[in-house]
C-alpha positions, 0 to 999 in steps of 0.5 A: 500500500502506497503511504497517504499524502496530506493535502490539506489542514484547515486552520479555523479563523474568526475573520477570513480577510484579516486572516488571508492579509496575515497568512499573505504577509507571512508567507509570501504569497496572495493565496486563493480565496476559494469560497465566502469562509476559505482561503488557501495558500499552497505550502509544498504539497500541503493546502493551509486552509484558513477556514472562517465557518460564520462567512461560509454561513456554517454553524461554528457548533462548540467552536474549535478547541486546539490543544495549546501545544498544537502548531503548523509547523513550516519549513522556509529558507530565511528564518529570521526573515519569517520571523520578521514578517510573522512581527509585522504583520501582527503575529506573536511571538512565543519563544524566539529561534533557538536550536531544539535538542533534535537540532530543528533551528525555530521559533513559536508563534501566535497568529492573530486567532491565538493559533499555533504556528512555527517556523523551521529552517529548512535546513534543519528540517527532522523528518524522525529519520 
């Protein structure tokens, strides 16, 4: 059996314009707004899906309960500029770059929602291989 690809995660957001300005910013790239709620930006091979349920007119239900160590991690080239974007374009910043025991070269942040995003230097990428 061929292992599975992950096309898509959806990032539930409360305001999809702000959230397709910040995603533009950090990412560097317009994205596609693909329906009233959804905005997706292409990442590798993966879709970031910000998702605002109330502009797509669903029913947020119990809303969405991330666990506060979840995150989208994102492998770029220039981690210090990412780290400069995600400041300017009203990110928080959780724990500034630093090198991880498995020697990942990161940093934590908060998007503008509260969500959990992180930065990688590609270079440094572990795969658990």
């Amino acid at each position: 059996m061929q292992t599975p690809s992950l096309y898509r995660v959806i990032l539930p957001v409360s305001d999809i314009g702000r959230a397709a300005a910040f995603y533009g910013a950090v990412l560097g790239t317009p994205g596609q707004r693909v329906s009233p709620g959804r905005h997706y930006f292409h990442c590798g091979g993966t879709i970031l899906a910000c998702y605002d349920p109330a502009a797509d007119g669903d029913d947020a239900e119990d809303g969405w309960r991330f666990h506060p160590r979840q995150y989208l991690y994102f492998a770029v080239p220039d981690l210090e500029g990412a780290l400069a974007r995600v400041q300017k374009a009203g990110g928080v910043i959780e724990k500034g770059i630093q090198t991880m025991p498995w020697g990942e070269r990161m940093f934590y942040a908060r998007d503008p929602f509260g969500n959990g995003i992180s930065f990688t230097d590609e270079h440094t990428v572990f795969n658990g291989q």
